[in-house]
Backbone bond lengths (Angstrom), bond angles and torsions (degrees), N, CA, C in turn:
res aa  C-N    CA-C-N  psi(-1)  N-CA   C-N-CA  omega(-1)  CA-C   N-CA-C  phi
1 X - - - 1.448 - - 1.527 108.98 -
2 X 1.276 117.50 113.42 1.648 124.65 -179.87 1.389 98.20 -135.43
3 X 1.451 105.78 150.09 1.591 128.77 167.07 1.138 105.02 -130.05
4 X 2.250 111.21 148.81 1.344 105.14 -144.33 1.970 77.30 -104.62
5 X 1.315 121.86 26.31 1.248 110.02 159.35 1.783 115.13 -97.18
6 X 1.170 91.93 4.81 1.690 87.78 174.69 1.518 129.39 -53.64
7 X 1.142 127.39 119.97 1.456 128.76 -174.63 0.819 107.67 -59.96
8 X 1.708 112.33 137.13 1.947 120.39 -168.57 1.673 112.80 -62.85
9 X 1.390 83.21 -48.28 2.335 77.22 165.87 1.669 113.01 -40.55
10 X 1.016 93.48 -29.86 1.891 82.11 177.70 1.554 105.46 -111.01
11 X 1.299 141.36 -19.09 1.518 115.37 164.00 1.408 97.38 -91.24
12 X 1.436 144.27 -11.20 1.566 108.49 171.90 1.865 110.57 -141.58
13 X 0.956 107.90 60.31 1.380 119.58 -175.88 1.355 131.83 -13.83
14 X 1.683 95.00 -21.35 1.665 101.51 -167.75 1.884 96.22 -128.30
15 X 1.448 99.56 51.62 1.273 93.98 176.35 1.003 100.38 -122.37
16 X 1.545 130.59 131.25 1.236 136.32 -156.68 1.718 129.44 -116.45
17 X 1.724 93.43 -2.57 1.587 112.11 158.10 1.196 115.58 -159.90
18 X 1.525 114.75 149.70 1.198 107.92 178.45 2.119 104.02 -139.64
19 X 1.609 104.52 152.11 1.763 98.30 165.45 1.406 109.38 -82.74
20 X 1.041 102.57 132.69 1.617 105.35 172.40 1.634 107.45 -139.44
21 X 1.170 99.74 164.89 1.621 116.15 171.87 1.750 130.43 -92.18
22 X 1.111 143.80 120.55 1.182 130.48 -170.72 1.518 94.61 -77.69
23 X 1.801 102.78 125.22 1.512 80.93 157.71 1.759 107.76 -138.14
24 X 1.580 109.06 59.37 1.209 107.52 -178.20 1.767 105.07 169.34
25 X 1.570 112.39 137.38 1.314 110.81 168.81 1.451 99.72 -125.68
26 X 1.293 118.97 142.17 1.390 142.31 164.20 1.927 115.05 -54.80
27 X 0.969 119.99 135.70 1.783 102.56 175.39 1.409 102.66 -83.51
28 X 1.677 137.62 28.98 1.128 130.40 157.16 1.884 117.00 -100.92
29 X 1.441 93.41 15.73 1.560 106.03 -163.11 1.889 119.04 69.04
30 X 1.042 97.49 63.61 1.529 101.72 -175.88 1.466 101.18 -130.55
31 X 1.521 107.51 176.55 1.172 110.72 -151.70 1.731 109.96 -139.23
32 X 1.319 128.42 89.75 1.578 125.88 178.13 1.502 103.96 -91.91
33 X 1.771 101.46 154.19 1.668 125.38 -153.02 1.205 73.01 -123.45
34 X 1.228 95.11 -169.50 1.641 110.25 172.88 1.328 98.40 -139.41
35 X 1.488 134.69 -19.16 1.448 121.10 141.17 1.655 105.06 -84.04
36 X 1.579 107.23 147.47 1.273 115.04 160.01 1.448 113.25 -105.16
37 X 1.419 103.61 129.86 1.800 114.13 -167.65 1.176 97.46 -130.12
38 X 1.059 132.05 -29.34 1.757 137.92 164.57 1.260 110.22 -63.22
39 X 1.142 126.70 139.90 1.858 139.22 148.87 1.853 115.04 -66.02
40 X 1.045 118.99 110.94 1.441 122.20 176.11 1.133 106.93 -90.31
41 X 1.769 121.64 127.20 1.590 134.97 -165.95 1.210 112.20 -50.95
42 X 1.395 128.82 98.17 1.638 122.12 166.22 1.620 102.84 -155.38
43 X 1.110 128.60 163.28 1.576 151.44 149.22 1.845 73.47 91.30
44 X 1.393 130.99 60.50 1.166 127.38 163.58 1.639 127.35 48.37
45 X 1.471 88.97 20.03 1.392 88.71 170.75 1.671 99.34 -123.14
46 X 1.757 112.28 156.86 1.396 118.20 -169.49 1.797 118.09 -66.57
47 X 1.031 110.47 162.62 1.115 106.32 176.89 1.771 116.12 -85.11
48 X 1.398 128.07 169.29 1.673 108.42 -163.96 1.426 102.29 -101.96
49 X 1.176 114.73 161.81 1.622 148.64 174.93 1.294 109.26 -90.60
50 X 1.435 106.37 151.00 1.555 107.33 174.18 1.861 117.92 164.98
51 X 1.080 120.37 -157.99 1.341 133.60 142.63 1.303 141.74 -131.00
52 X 1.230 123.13 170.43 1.707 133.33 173.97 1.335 114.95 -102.87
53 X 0.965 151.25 99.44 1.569 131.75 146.52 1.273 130.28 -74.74
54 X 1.357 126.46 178.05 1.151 149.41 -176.28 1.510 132.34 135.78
55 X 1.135 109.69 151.90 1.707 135.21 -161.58 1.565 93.12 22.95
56 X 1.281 108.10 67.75 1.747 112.61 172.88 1.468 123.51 69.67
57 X 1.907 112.47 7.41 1.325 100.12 -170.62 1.255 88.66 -93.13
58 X 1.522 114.31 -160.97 1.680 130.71 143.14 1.342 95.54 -133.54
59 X 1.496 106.61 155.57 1.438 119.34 161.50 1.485 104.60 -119.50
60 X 1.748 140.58 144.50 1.125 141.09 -175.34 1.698 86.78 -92.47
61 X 1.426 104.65 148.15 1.416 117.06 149.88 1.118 118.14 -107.14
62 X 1.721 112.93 137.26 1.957 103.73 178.36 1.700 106.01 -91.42
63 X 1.675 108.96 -40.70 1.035 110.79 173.68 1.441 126.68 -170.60
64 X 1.382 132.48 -148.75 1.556 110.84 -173.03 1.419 96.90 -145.64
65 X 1.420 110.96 143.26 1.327 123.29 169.43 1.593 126.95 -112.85
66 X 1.115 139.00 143.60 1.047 131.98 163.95 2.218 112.05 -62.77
67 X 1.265 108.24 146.52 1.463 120.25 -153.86 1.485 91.27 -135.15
68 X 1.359 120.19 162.17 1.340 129.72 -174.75 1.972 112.16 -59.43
69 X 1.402 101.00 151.18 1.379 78.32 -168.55 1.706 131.41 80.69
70 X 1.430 99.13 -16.41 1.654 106.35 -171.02 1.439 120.04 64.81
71 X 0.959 90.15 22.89 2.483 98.75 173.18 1.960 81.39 -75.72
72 X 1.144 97.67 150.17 1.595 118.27 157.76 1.160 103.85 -90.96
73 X 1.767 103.13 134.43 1.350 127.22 -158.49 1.684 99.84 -112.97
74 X 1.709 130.54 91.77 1.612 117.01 -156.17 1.293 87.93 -96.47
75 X 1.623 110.27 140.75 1.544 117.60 -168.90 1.658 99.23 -126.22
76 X 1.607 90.27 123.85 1.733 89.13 -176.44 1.180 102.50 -70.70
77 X 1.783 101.52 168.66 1.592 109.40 -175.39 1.339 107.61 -85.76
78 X 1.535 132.27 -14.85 1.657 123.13 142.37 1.359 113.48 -143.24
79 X 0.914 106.88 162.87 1.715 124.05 168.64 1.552 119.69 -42.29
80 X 1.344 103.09 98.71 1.734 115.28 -172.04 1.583 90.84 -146.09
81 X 1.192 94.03 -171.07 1.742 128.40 -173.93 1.449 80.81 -87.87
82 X 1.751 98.18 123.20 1.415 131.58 137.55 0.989 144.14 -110.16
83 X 1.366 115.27 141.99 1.692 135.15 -151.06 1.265 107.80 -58.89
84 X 1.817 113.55 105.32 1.556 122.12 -174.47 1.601 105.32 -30.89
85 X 1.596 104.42 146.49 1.692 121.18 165.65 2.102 99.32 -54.03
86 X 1.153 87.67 142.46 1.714 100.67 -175.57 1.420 107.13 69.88
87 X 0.993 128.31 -9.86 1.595 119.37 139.60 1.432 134.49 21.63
88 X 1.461 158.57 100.03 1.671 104.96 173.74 1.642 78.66 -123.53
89 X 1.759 105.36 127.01 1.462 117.43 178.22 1.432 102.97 -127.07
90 X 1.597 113.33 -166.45 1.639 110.81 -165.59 1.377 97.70 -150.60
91 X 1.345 98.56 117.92 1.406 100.86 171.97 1.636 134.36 -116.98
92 X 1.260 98.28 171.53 1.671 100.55 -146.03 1.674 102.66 -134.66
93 X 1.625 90.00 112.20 1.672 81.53 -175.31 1.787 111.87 -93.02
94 X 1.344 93.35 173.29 1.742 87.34 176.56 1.142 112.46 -114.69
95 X 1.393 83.03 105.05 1.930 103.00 -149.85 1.928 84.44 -83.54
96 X 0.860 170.11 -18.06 1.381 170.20 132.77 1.672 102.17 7.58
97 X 1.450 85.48 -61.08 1.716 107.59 -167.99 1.636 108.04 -85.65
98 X 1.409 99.73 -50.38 2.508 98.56 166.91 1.542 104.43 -42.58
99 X 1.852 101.57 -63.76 1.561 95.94 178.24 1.311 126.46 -24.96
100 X 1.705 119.99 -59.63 1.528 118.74 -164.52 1.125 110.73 -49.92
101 X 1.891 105.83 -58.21 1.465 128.89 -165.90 1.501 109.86 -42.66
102 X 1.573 122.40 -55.49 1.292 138.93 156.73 1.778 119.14 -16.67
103 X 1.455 111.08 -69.41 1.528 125.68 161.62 1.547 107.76 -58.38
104 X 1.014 110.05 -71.54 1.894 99.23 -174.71 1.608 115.47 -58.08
105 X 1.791 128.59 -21.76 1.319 116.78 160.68 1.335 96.18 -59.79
106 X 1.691 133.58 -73.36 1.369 117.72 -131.01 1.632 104.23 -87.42
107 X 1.393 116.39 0.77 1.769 123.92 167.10 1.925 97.21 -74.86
108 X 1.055 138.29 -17.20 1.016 148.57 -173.05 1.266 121.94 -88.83
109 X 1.578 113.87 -59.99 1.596 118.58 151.75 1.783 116.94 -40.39
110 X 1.362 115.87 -33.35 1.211 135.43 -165.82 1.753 98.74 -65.20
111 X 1.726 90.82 -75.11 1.537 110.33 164.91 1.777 106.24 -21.67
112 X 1.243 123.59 -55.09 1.680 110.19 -142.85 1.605 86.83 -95.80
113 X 1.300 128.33 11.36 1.458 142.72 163.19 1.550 114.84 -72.22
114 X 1.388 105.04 -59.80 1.418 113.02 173.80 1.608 131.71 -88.24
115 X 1.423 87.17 -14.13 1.872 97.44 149.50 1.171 109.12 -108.95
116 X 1.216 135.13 111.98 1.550 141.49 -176.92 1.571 121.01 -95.40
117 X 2.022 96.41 40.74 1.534 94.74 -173.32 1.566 89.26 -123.72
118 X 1.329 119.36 170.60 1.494 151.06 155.79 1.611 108.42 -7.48
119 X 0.907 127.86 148.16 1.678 113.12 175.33 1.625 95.51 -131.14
120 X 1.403 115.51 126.00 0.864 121.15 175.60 1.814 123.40 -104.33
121 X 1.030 126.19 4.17 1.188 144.15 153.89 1.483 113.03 166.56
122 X 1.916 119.29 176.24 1.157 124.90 -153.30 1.712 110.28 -154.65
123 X 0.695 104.28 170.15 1.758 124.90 158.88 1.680 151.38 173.42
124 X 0.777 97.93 125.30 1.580 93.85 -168.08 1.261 115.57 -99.93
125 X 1.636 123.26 155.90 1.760 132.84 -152.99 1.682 93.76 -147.02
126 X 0.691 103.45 158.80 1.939 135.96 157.68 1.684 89.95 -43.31
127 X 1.253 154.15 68.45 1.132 151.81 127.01 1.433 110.43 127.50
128 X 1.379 127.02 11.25 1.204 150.82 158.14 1.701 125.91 -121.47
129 X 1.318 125.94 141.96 1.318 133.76 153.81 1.454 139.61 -157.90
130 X 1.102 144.52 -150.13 1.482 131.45 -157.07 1.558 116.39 -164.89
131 X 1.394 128.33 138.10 1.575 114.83 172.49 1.504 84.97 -137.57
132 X 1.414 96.97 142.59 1.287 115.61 166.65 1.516 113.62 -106.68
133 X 1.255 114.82 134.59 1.850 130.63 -160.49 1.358 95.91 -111.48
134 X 1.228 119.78 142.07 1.380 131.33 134.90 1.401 113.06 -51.91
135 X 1.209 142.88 80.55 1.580 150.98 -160.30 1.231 116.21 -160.16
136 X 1.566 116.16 89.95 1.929 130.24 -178.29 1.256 88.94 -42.96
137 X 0.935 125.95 -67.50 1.811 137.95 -134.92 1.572 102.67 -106.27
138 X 1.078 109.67 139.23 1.467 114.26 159.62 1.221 123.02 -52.88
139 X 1.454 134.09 175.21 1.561 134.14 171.98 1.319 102.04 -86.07
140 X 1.522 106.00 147.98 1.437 98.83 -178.64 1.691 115.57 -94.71
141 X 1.143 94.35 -1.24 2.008 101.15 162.09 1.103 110.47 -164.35
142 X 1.098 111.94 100.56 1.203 146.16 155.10 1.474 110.05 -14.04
143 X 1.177 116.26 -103.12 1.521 136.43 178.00 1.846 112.52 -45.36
144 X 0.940 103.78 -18.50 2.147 116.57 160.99 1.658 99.09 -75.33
145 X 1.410 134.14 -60.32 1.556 114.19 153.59 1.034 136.62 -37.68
146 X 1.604 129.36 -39.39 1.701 144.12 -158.07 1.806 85.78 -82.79
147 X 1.480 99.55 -52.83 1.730 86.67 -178.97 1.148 131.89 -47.85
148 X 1.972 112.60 -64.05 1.231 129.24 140.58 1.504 125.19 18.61
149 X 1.903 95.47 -84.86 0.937 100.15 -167.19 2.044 114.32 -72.57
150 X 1.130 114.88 -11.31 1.764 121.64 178.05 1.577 108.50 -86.69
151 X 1.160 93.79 -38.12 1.662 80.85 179.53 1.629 119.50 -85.47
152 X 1.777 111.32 7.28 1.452 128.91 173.16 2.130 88.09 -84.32
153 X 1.283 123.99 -64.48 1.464 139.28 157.89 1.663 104.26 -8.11
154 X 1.369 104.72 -62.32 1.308 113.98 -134.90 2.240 95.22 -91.21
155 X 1.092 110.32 -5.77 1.224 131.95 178.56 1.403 116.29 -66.66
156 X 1.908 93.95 -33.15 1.573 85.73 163.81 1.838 104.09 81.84
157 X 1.039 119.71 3.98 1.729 119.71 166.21 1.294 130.35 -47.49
158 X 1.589 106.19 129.66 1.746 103.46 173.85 1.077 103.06 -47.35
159 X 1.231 127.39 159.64 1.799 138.35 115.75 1.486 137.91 -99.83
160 X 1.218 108.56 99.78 1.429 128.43 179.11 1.343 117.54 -98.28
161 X 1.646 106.37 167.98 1.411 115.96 -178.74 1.873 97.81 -120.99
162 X 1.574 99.02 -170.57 1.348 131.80 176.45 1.366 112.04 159.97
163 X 1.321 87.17 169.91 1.161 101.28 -162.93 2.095 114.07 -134.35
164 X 1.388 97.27 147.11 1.565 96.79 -167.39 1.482 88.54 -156.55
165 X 1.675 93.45 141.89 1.165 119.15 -176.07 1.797 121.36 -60.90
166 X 1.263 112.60 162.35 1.734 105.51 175.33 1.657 117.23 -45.35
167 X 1.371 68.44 -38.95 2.448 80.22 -169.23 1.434 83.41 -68.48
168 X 1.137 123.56 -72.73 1.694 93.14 -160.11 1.629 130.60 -66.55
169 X 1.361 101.21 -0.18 2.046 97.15 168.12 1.328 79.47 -75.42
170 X 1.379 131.01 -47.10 2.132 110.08 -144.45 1.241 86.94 -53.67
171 X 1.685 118.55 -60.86 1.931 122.57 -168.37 1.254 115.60 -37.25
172 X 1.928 119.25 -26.61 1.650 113.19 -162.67 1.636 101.44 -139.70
173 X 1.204 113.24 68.12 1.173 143.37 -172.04 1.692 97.75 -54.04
174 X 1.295 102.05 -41.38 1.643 109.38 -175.83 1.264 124.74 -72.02
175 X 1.582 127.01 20.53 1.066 163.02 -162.41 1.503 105.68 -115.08
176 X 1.036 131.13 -71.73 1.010 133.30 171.38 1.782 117.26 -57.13
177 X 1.239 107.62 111.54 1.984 130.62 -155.66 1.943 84.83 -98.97
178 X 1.313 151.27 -35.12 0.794 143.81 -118.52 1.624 110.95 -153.91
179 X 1.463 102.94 95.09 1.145 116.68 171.62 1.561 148.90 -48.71
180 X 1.337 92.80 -53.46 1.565 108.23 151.73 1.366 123.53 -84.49
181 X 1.127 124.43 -3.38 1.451 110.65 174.12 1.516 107.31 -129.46
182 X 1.337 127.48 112.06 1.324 135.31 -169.81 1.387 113.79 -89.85
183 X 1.947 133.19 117.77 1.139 108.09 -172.49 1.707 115.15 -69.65
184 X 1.297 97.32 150.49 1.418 107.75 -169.32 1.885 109.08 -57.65
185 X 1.301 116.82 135.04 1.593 136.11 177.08 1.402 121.74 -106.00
186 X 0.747 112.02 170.37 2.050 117.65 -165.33 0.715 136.91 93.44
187 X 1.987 127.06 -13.67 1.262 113.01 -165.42 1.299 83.69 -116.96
188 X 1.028 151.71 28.64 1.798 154.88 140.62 1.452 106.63 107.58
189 X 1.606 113.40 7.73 1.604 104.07 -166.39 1.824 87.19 -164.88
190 X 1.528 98.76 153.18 1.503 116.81 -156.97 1.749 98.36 -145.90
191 X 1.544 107.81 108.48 1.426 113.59 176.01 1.527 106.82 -80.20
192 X 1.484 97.20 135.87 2.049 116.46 -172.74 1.369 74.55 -109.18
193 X 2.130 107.69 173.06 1.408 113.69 -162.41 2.109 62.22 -157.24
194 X 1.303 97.83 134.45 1.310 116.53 -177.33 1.825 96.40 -122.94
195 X 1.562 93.92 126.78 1.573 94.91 153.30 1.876 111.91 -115.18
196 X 1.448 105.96 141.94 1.536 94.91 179.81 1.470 98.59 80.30
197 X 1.799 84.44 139.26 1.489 101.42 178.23 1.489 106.53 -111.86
198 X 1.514 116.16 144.42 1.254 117.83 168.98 1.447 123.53 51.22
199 X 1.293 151.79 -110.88 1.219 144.47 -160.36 2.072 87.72 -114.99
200 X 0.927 92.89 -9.93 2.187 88.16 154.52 1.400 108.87 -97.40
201 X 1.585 110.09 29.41 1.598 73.30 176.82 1.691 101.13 -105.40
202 X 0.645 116.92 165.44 1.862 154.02 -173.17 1.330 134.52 -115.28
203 X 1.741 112.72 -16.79 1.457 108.25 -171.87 1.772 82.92 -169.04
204 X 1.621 99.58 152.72 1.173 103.89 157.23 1.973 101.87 -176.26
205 X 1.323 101.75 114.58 1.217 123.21 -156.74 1.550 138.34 -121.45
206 X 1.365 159.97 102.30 1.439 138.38 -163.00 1.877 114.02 -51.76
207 X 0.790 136.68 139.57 1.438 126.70 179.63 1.665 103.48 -163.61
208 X 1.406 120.41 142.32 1.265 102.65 150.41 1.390 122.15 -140.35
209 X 1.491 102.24 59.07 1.681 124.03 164.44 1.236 124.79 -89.79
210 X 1.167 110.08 166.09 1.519 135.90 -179.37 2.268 98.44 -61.34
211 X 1.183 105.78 138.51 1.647 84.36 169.73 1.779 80.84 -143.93
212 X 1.120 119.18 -179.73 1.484 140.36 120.96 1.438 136.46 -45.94
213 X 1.365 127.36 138.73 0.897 139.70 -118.58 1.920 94.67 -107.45
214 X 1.371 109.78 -35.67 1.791 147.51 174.50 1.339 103.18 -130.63
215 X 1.526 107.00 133.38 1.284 120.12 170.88 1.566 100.68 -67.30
216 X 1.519 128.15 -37.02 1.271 115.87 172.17 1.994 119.95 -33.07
217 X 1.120 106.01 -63.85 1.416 122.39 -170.94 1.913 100.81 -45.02
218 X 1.354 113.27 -9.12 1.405 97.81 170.83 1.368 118.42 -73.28
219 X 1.325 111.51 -34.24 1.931 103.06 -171.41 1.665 101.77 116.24
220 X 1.396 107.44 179.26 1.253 119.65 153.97 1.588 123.45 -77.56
221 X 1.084 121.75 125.54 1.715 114.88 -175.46 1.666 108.07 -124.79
222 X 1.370 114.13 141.11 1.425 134.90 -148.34 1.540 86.79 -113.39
223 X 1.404 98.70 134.04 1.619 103.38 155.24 1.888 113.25 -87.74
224 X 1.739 92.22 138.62 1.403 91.32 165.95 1.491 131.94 -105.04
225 X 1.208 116.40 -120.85 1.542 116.23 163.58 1.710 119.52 -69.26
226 X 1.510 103.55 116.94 1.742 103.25 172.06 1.449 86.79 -82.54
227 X 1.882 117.09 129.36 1.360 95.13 164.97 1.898 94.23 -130.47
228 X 1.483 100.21 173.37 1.703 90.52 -162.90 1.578 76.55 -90.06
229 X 1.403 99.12 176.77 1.322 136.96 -179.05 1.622 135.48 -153.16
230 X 1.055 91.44 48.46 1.688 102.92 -178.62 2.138 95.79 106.48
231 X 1.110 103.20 154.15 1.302 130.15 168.97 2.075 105.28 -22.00
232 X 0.945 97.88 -52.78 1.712 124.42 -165.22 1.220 106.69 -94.80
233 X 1.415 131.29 -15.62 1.629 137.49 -155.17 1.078 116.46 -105.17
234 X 1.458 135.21 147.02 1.508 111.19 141.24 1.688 90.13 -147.69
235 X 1.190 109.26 160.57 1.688 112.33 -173.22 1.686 100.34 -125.39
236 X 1.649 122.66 116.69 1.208 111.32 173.61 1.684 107.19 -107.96
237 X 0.848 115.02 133.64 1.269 142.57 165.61 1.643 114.60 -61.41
238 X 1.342 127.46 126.73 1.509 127.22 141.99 0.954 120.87 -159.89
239 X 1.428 110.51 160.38 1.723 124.29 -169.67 1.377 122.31 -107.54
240 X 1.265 138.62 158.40 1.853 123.04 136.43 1.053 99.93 -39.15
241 X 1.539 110.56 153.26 1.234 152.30 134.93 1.505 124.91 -57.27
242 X 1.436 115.89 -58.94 1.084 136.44 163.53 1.978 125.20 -114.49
């Protein structure tokens, strides 16, 4: 199930410019395309970086918001001249920084694989991120997860999508890994993010982030600080390696 209004961050993840048309400014000084090539900040991952061109300018982007309707809202990094409505400029993400985000979401999906508890919140960074577990107790080895979780990496797994309707998340409730963050409902259909094919698979989840394409392409990833977080909590931390 695809719609040809789908934002290009989600049918082509690793596309790193696109022409588009302005056809809208925000009264906070923001900036709508009519392709979306940016990621707008939600499901705990950042919003994207980049630039605008046209007729010889640039405009910096700091980052992206979701906008009424769900258009991505690109917010320059200061207050300048923006590229007249009907516009047609080209923009340029800083795919350096999408890249990481990309690896540290799908090292993350990975993560809530090798902890097989509740997720109580999350976040992802430029080459770092975090899941918070429903987990009294600490792990009792640490570094038996860190392995775990690389040699899940090191397997080299597709990552795919699909898609399933509202009625069937309500039917498969057990789908949903993520407590605080509910995948979004209403528009009659709910994108899953599959790692592993067929009897490799390993994960299968609501999401609607940016991932990698092979779990290989994440890297090696380091555990950091387990730190507790309330009675019920614990928040683990990890980074790239490289």
């Amino acid at each position: 199930m695809t719609d040809a209004q789908d934002p290009l961050f989600r049918t082509d993840a690793y596309a790193r410019e696109a022409t588009s048309r302005v056809v809208a400014h925000t009264e906070e000084g923001g900036v709508i395309l009519d392709t979306a090539l940016f990621y707008p900040t939600g499901g705990g991952q950042p919003g994207d970086s980049g630039w605008i061109d046209w007729d010889g300018r640039t405009l910096a982007i700091a980052t992206t918001v979701k906008g009424d309707a769900g258009t991505s809202v690109l917010v320059p990094a200061e207050p300048v001249r923006l590229p007249p409505i009907g516009a047609h400029v080209v923009q340029r993400l800083d795919w350096e920084r999408r890249f990481k985000h990309m690896r540290v979401h799908t090292a993350l999906h990975l993560l809530s694989v090798v902890i097989p508890l509740p997720v109580t919140g999350g976040a992802i960074g430029a080459g770092r991120g975090r899941l918070d577990f429903m987990m009294p107790e600490p792990p009792e080895d640490r570094d038996a997860l860190e392995d775990t979780l690389n040699r899940l990496i090191d397997r080299d797994l597709v990552v795919s999508e699909s898609w399933i309707t509202d009625a069937e998340l309500e039917a498969n409730p057990s789908l949903v890994k993520t407590m605080s963050v509910q995948p979004p409902r209403g528009s009659g259909r709910v994108r899953l993010v599959r790692i592993g094919e067929g009897e490799e698979q390993v994960d299968l989840q609501p999401c609607g982030g940016t991932h990698v394409a092979r779990t290989g392409e994440i890297g090696r990833v380091v555990f950091g600080k387990i730190e507790n977080k309330g009675k019920q909590n614990r928040r683990v931390n990890i980074a790239l390696d490289t």
